[in-house]
PDB file of N, H, CA, C and O in Angstrom:
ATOM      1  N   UNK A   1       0.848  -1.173   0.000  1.00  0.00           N
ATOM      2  CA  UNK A   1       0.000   0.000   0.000  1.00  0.00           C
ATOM      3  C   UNK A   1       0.896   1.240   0.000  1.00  0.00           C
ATOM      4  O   UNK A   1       1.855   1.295   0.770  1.00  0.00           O
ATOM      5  N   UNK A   2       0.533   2.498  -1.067  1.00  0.00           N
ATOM      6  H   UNK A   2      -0.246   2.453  -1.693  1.00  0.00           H
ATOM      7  CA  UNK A   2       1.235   3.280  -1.021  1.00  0.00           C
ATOM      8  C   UNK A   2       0.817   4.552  -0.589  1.00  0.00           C
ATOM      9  O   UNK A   2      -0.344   4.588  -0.999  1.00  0.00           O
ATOM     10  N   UNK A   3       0.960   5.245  -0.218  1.00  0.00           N
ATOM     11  H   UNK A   3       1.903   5.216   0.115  1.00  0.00           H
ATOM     12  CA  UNK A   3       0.530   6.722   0.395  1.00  0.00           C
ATOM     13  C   UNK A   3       1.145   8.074  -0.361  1.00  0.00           C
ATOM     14  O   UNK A   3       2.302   8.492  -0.375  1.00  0.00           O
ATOM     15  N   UNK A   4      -0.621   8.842  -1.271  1.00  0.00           N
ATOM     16  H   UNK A   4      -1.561   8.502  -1.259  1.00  0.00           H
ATOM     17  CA  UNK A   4       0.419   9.665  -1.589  1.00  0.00           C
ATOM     18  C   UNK A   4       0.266  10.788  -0.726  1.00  0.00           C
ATOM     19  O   UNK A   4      -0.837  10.983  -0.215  1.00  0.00           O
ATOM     20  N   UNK A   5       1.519  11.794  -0.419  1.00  0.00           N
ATOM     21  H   UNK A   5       2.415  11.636  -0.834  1.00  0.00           H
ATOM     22  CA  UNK A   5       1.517  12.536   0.407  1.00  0.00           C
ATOM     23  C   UNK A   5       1.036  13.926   0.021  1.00  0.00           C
ATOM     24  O   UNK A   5       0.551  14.882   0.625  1.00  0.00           O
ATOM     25  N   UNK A   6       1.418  13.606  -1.414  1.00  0.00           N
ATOM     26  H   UNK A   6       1.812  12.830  -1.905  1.00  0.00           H
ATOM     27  CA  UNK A   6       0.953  15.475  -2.288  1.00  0.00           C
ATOM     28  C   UNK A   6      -0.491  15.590  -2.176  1.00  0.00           C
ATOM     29  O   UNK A   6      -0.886  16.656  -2.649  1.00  0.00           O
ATOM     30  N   UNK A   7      -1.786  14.550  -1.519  1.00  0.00           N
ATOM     31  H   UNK A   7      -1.466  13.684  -1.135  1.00  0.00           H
ATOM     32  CA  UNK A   7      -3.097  14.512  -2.240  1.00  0.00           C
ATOM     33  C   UNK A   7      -3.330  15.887  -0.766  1.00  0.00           C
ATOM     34  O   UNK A   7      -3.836  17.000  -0.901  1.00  0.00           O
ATOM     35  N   UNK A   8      -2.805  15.317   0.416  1.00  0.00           N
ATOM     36  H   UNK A   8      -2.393  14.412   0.525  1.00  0.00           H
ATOM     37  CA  UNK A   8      -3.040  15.832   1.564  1.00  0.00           C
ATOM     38  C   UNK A   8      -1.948  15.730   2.448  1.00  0.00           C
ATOM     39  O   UNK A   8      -1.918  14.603   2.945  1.00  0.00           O
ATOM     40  N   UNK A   9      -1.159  16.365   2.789  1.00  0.00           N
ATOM     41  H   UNK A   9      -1.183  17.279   2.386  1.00  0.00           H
ATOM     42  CA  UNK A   9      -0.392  17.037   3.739  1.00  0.00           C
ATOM     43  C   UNK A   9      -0.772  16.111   4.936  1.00  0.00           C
ATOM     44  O   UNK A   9      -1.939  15.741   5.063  1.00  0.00           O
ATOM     45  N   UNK A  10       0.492  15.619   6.079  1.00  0.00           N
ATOM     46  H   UNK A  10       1.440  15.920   5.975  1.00  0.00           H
ATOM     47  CA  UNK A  10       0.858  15.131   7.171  1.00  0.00           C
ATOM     48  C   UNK A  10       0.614  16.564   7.920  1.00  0.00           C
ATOM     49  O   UNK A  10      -0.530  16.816   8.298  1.00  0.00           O
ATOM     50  N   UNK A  11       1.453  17.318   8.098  1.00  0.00           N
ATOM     51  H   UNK A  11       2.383  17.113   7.791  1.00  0.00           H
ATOM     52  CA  UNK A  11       1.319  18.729   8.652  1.00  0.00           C
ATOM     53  C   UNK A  11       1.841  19.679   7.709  1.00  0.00           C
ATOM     54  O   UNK A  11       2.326  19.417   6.609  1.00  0.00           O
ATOM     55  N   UNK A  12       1.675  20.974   8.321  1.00  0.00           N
ATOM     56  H   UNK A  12       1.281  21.187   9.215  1.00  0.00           H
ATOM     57  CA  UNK A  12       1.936  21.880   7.728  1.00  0.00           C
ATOM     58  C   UNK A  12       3.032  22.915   8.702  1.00  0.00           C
ATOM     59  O   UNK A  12       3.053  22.812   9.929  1.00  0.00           O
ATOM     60  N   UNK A  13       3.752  23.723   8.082  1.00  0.00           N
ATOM     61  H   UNK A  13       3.735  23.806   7.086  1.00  0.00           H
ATOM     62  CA  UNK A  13       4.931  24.432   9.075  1.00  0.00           C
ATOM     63  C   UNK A  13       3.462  25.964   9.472  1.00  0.00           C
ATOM     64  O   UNK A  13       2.295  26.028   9.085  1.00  0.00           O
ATOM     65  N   UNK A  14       4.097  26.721  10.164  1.00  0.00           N
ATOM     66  H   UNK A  14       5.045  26.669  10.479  1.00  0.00           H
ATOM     67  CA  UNK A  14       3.322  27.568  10.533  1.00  0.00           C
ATOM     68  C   UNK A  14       2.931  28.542   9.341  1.00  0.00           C
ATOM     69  O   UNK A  14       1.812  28.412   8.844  1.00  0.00           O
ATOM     70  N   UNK A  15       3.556  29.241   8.993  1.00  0.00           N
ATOM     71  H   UNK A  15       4.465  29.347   9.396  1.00  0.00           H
ATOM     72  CA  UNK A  15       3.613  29.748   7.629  1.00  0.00           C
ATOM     73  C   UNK A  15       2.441  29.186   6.280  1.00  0.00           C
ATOM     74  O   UNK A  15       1.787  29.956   5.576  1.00  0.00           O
ATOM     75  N   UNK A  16       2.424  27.672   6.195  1.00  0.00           N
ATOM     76  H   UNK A  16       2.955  27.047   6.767  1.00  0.00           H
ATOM     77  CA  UNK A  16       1.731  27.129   5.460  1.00  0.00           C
ATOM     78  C   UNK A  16       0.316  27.222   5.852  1.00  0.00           C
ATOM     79  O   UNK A  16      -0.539  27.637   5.069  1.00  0.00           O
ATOM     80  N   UNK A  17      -0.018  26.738   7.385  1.00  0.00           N
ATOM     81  H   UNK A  17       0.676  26.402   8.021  1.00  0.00           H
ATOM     82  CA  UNK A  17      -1.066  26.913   7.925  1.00  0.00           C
ATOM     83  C   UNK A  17      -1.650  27.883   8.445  1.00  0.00           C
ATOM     84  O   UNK A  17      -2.785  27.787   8.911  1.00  0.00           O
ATOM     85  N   UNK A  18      -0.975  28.940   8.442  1.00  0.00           N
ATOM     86  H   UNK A  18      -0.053  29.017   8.063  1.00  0.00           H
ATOM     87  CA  UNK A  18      -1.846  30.415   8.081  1.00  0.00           C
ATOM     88  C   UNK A  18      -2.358  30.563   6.869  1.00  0.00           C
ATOM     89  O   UNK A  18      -3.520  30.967   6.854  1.00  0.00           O
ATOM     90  N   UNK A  19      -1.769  30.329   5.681  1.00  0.00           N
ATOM     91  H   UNK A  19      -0.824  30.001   5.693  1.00  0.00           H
ATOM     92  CA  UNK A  19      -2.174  30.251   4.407  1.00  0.00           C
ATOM     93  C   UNK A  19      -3.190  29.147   4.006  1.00  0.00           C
ATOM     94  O   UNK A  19      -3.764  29.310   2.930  1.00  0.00           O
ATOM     95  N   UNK A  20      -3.484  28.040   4.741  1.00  0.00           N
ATOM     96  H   UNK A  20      -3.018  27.908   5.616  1.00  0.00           H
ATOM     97  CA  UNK A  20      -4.438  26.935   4.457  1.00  0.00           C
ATOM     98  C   UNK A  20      -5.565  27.922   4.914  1.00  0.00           C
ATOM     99  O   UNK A  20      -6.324  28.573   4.196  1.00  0.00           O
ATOM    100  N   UNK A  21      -5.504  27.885   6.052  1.00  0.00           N
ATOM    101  H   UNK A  21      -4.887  27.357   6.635  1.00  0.00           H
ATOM    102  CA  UNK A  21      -6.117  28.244   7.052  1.00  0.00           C
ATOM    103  C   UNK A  21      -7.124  29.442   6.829  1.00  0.00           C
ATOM    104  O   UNK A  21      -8.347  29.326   6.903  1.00  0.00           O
ATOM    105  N   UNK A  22      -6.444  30.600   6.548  1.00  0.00           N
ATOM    106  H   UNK A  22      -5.450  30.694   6.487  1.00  0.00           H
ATOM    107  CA  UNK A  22      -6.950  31.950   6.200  1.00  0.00           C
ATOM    108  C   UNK A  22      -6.345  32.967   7.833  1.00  0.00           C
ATOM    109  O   UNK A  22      -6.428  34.166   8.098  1.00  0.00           O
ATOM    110  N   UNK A  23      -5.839  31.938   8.511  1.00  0.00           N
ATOM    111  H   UNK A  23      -5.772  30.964   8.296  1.00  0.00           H
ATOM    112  CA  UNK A  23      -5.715  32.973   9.780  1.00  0.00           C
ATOM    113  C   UNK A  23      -4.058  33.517   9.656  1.00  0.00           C
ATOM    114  O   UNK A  23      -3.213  33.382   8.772  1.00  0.00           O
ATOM    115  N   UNK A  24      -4.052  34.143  10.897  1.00  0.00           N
ATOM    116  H   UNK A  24      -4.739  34.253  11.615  1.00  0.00           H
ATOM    117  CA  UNK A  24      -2.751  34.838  10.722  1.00  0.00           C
ATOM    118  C   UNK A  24      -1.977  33.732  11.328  1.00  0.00           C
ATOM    119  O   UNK A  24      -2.502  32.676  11.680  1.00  0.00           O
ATOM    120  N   UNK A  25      -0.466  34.054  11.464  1.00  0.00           N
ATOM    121  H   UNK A  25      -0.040  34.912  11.178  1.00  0.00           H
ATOM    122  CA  UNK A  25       0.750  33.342  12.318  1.00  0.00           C
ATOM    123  C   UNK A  25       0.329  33.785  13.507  1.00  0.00           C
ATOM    124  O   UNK A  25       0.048  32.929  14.346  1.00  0.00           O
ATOM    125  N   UNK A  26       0.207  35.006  13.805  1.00  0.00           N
ATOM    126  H   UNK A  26       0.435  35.702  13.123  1.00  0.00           H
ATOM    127  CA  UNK A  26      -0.055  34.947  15.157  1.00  0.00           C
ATOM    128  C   UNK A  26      -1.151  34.565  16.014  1.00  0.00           C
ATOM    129  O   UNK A  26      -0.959  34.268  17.193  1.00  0.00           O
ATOM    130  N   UNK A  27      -2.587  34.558  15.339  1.00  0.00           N
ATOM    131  H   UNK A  27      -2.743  34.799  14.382  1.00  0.00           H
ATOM    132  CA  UNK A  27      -3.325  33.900  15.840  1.00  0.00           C
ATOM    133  C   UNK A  27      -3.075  32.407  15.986  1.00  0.00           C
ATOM    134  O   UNK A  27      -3.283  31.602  16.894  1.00  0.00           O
ATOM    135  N   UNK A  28      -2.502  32.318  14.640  1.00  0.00           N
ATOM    136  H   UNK A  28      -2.333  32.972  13.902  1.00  0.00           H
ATOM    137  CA  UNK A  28      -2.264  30.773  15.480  1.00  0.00           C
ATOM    138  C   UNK A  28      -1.176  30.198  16.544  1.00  0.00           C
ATOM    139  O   UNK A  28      -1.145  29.136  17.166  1.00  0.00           O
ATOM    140  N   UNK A  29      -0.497  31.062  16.516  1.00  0.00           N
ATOM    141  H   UNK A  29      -0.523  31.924  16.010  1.00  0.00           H
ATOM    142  CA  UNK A  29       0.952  31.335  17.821  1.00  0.00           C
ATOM    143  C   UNK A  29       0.003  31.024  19.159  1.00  0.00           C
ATOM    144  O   UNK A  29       0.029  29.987  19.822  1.00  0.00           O
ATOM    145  N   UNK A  30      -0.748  32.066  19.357  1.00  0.00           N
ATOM    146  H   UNK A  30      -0.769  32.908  18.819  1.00  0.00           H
ATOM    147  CA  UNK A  30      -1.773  32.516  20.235  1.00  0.00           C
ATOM    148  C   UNK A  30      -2.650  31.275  20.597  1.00  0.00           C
ATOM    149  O   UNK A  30      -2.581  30.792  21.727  1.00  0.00           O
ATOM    150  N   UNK A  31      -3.565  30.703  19.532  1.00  0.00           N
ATOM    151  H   UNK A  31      -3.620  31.096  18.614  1.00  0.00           H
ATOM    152  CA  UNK A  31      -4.344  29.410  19.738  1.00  0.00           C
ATOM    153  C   UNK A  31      -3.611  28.551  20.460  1.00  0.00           C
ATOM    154  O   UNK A  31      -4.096  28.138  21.513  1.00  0.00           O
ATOM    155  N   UNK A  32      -1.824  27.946  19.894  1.00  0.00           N
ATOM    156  H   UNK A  32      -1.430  28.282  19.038  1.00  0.00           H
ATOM    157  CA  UNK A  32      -1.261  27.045  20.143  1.00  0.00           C
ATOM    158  C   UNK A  32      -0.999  27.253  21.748  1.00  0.00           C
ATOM    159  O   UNK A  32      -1.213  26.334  22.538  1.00  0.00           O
ATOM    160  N   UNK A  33      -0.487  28.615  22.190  1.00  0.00           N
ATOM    161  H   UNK A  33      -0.313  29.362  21.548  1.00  0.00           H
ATOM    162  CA  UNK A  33       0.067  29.150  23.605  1.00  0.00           C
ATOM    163  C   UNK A  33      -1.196  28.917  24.682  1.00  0.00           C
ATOM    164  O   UNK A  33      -1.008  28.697  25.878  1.00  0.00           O
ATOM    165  N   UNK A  34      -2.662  29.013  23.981  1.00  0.00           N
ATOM    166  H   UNK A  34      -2.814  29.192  23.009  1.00  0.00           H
ATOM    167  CA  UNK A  34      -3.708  28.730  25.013  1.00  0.00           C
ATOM    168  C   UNK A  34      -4.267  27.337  24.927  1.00  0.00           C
ATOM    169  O   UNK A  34      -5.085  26.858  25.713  1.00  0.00           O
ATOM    170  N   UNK A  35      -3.692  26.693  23.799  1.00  0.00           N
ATOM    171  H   UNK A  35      -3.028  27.082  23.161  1.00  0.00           H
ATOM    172  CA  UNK A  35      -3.803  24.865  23.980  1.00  0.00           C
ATOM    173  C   UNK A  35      -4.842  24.616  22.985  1.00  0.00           C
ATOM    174  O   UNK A  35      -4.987  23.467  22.566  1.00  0.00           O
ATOM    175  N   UNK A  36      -5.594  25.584  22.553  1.00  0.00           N
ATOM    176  H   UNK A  36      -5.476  26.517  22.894  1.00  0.00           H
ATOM    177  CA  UNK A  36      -6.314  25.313  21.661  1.00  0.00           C
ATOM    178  C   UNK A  36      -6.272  24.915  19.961  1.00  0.00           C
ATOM    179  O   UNK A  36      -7.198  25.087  19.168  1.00  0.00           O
ATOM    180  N   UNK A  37      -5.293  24.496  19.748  1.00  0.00           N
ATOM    181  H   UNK A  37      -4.541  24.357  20.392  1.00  0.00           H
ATOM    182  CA  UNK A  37      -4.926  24.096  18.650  1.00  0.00           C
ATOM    183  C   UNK A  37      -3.430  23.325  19.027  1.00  0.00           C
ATOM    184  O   UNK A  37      -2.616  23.941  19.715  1.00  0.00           O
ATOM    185  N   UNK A  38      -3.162  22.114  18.594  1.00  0.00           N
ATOM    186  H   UNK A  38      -3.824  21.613  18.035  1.00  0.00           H
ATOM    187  CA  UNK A  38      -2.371  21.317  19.229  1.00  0.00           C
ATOM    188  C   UNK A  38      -1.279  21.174  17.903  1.00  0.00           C
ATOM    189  O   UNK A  38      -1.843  20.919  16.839  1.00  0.00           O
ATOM    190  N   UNK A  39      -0.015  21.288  17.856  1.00  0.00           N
ATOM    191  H   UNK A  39       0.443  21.495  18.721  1.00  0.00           H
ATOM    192  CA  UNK A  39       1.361  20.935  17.637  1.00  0.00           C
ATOM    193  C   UNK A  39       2.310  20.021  17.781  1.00  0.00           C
ATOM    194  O   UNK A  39       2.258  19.178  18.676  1.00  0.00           O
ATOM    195  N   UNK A  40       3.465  20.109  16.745  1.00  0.00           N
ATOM    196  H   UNK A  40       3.507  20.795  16.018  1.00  0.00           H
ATOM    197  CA  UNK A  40       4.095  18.903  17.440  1.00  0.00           C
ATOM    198  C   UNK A  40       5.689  19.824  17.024  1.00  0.00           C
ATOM    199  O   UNK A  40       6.048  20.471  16.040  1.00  0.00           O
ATOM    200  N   UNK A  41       6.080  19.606  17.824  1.00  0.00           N
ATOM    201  H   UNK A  41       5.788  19.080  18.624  1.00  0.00           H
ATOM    202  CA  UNK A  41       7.560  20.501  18.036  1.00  0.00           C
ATOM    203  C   UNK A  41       8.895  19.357  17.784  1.00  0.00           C
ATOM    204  O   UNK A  41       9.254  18.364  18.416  1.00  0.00           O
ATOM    205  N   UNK A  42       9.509  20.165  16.304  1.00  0.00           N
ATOM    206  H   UNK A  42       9.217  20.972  15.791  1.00  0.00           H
ATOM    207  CA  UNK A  42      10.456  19.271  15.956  1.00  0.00           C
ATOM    208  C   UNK A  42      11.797  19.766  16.406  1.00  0.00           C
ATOM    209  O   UNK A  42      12.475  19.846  15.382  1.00  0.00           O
ATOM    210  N   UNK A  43      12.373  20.066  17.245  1.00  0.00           N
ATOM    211  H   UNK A  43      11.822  20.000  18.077  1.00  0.00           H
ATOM    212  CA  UNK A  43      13.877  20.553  17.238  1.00  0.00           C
ATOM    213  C   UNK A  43      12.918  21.933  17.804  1.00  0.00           C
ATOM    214  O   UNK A  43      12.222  21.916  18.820  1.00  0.00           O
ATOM    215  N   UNK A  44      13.094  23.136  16.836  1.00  0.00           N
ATOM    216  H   UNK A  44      13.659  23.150  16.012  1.00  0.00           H
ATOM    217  CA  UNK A  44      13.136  24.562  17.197  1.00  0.00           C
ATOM    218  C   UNK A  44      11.746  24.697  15.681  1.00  0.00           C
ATOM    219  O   UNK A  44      11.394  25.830  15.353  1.00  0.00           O
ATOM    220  N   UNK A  45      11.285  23.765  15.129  1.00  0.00           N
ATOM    221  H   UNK A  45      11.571  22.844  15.396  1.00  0.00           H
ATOM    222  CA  UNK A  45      10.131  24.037  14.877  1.00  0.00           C
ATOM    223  C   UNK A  45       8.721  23.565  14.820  1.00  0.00           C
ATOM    224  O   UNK A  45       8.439  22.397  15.086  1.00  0.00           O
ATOM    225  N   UNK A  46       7.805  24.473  14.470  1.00  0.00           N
ATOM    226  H   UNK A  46       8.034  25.422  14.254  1.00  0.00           H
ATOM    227  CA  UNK A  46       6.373  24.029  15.016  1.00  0.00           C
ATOM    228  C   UNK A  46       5.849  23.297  13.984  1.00  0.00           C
ATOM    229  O   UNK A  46       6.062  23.761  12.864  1.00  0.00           O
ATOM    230  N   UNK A  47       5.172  22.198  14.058  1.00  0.00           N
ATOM    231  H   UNK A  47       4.999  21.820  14.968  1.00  0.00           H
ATOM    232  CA  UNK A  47       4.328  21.758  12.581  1.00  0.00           C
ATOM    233  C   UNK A  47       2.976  21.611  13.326  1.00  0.00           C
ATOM    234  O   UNK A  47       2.840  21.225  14.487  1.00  0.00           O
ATOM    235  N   UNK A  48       1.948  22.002  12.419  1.00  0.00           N
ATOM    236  H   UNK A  48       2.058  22.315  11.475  1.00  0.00           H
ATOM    237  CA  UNK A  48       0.724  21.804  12.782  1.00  0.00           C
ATOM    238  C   UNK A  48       0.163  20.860  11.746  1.00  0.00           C
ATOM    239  O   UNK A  48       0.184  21.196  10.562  1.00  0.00           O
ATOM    240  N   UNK A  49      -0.578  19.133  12.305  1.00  0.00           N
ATOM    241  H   UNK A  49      -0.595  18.860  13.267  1.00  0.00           H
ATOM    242  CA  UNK A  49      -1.058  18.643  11.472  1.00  0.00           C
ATOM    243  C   UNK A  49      -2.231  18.535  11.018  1.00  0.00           C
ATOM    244  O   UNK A  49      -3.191  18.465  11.786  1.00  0.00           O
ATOM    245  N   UNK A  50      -2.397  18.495   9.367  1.00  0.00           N
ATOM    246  H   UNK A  50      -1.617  18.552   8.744  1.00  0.00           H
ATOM    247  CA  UNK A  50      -3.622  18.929   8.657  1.00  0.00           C
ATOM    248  C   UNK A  50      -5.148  18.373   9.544  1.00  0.00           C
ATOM    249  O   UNK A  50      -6.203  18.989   9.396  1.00  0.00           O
ATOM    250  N   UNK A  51      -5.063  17.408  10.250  1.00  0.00           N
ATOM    251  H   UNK A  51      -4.206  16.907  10.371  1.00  0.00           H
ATOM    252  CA  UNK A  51      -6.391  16.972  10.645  1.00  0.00           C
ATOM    253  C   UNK A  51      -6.723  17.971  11.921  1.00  0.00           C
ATOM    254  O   UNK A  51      -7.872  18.296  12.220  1.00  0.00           O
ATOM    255  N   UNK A  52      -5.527  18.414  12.636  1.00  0.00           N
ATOM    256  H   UNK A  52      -4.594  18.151  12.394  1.00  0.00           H
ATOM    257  CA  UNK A  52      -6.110  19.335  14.271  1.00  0.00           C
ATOM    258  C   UNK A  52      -6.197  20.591  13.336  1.00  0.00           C
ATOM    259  O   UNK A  52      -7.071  21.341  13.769  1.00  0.00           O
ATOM    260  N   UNK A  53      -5.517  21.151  12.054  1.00  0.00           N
ATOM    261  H   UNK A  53      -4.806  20.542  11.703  1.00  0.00           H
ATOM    262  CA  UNK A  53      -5.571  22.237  11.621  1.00  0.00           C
ATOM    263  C   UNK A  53      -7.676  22.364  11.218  1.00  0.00           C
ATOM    264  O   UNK A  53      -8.559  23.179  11.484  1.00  0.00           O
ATOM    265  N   UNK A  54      -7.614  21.313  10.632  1.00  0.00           N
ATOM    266  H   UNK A  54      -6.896  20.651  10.416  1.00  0.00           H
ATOM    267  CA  UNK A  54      -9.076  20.746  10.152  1.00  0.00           C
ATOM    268  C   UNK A  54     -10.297  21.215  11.496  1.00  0.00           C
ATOM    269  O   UNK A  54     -11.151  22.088  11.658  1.00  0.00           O
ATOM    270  N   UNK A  55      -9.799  20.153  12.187  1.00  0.00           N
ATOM    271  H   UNK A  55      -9.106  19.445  12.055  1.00  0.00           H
ATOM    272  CA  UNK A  55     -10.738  20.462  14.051  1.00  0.00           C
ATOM    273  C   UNK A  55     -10.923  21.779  14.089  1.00  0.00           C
ATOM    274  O   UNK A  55     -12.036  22.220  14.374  1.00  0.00           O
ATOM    275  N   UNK A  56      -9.976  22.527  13.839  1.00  0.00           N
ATOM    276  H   UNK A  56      -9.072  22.168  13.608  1.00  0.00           H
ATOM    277  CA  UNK A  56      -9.868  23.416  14.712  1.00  0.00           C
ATOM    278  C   UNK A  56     -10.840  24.696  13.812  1.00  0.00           C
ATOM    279  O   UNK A  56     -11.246  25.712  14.377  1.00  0.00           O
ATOM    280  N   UNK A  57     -11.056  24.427  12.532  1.00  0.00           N
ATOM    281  H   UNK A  57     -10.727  23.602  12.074  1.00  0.00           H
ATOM    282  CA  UNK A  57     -12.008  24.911  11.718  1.00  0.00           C
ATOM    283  C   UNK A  57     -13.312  24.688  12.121  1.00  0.00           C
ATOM    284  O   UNK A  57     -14.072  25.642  12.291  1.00  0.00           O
ATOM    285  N   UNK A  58     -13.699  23.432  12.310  1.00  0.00           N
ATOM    286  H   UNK A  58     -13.083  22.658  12.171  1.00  0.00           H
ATOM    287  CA  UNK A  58     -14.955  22.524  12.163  1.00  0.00           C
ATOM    288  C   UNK A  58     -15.130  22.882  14.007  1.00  0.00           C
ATOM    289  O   UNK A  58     -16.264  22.663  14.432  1.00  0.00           O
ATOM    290  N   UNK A  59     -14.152  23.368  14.992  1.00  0.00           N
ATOM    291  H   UNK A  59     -13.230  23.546  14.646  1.00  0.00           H
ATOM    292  CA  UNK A  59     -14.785  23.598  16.226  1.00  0.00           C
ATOM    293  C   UNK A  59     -15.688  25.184  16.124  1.00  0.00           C
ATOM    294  O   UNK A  59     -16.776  25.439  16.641  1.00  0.00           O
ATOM    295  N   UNK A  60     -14.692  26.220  15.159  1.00  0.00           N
ATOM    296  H   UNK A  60     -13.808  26.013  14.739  1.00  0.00           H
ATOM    297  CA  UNK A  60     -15.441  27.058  14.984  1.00  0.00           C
ATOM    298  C   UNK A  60     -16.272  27.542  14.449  1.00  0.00           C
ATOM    299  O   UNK A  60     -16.460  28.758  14.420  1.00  0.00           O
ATOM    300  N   UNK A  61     -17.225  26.360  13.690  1.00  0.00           N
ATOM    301  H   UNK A  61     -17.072  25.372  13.714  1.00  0.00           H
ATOM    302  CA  UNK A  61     -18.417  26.684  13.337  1.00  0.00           C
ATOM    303  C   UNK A  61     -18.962  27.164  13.261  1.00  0.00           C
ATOM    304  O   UNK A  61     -19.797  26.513  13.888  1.00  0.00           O
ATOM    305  N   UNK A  62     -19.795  28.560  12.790  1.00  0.00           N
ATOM    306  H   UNK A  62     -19.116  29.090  12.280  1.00  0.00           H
ATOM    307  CA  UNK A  62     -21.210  29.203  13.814  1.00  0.00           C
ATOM    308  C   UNK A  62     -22.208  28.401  13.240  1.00  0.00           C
ATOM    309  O   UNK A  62     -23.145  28.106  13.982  1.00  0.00           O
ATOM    310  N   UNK A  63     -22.226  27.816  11.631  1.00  0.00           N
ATOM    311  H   UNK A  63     -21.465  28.056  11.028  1.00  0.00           H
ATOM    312  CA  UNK A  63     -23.662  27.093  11.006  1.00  0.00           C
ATOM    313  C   UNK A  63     -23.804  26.048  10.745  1.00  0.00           C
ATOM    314  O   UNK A  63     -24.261  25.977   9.604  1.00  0.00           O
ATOM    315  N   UNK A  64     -23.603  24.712  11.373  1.00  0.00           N
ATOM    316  H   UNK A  64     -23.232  24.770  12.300  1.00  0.00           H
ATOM    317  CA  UNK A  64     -23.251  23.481  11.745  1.00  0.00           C
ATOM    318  C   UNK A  64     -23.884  22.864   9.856  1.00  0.00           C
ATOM    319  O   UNK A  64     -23.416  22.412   8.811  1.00  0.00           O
ATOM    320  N   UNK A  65     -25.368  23.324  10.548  1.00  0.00           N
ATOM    321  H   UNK A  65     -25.748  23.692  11.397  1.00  0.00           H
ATOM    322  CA  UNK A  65     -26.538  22.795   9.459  1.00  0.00           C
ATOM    323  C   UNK A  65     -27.833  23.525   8.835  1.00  0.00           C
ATOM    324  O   UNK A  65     -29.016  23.656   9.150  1.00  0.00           O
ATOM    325  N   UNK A  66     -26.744  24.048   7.481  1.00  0.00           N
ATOM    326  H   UNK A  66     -25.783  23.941   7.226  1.00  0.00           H
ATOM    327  CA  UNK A  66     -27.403  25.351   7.032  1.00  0.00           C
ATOM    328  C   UNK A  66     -28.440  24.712   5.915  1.00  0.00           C
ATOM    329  O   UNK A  66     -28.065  24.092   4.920  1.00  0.00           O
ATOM    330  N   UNK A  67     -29.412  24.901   6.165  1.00  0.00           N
ATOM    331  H   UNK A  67     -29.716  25.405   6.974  1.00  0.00           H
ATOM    332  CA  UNK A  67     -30.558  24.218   5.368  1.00  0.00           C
ATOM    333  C   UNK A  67     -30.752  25.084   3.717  1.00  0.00           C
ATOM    334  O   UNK A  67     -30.731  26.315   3.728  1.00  0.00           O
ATOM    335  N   UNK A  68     -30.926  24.361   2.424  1.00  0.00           N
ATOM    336  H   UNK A  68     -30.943  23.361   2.415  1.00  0.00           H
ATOM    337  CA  UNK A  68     -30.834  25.295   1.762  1.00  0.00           C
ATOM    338  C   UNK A  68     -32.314  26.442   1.647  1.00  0.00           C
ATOM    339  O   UNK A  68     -33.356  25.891   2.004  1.00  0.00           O
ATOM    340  N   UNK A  69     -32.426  27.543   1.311  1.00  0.00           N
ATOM    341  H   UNK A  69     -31.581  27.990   1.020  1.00  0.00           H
ATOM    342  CA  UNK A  69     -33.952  27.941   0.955  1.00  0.00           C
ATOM    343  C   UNK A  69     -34.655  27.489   0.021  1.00  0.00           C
ATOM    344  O   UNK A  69     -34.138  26.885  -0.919  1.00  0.00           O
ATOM    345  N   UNK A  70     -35.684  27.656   0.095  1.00  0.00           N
ATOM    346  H   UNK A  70     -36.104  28.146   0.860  1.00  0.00           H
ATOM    347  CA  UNK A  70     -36.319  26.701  -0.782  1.00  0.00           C
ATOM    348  C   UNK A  70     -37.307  28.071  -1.258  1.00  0.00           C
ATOM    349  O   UNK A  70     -38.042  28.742  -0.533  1.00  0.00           O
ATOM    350  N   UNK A  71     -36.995  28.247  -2.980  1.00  0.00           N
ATOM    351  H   UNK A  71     -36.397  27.702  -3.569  1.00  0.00           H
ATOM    352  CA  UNK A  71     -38.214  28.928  -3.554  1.00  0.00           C
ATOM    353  C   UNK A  71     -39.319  29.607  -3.297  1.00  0.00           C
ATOM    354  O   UNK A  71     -39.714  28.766  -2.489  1.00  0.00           O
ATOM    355  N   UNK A  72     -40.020  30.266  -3.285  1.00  0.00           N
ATOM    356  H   UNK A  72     -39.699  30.949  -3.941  1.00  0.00           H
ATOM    357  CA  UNK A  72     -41.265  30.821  -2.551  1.00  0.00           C
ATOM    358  C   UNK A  72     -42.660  30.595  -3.842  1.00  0.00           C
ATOM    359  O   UNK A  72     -42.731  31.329  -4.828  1.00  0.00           O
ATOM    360  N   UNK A  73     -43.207  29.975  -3.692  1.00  0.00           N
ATOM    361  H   UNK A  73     -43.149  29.379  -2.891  1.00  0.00           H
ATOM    362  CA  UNK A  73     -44.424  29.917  -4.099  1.00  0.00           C
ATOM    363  C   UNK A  73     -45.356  30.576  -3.972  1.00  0.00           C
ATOM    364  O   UNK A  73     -45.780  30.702  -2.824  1.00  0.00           O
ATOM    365  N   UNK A  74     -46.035  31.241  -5.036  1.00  0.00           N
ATOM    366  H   UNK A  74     -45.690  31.139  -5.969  1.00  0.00           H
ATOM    367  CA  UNK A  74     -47.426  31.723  -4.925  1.00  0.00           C
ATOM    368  C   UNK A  74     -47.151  33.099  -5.842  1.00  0.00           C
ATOM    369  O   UNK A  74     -48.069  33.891  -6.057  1.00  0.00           O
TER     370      UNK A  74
END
């Protein structure tokens, strides 16, 4: 079984995941410093991986289950 890695990213460096993301470096500096977004520290750098980067989207939700509108009749 082979794994490709280009389809989806293991993690991302900080830099990258501001840019996935849409947020800044420092918010996510900030998230990581209050625990709310979790890391894994290699030597002297941070990688954030694509699935907690993911969570951490899908925790901030505001419209879980946005129903579509439906036409108006009459």
């Amino acid at each position: 079984m082979t794994t490709d890695f280009k389809t989806k990213p293991v993690a991302h460096n900080i830099s990258r995941a501001a840019q996935a993301s849409g947020l800044s470096r420092s918010l996510l500096y900030e998230l990581m410093g209050r625990g709310e977004l979790a890391y894994v520290k290699v030597g002297r750098r941070r990688l954030i991986a694509h699935d907690d980067l993911e969570a951490l989207i899908e925790r901030h939700r505001i419209a879980k289950d946005i129903r579509p509108i439906s036409p108006s009749t009459g």
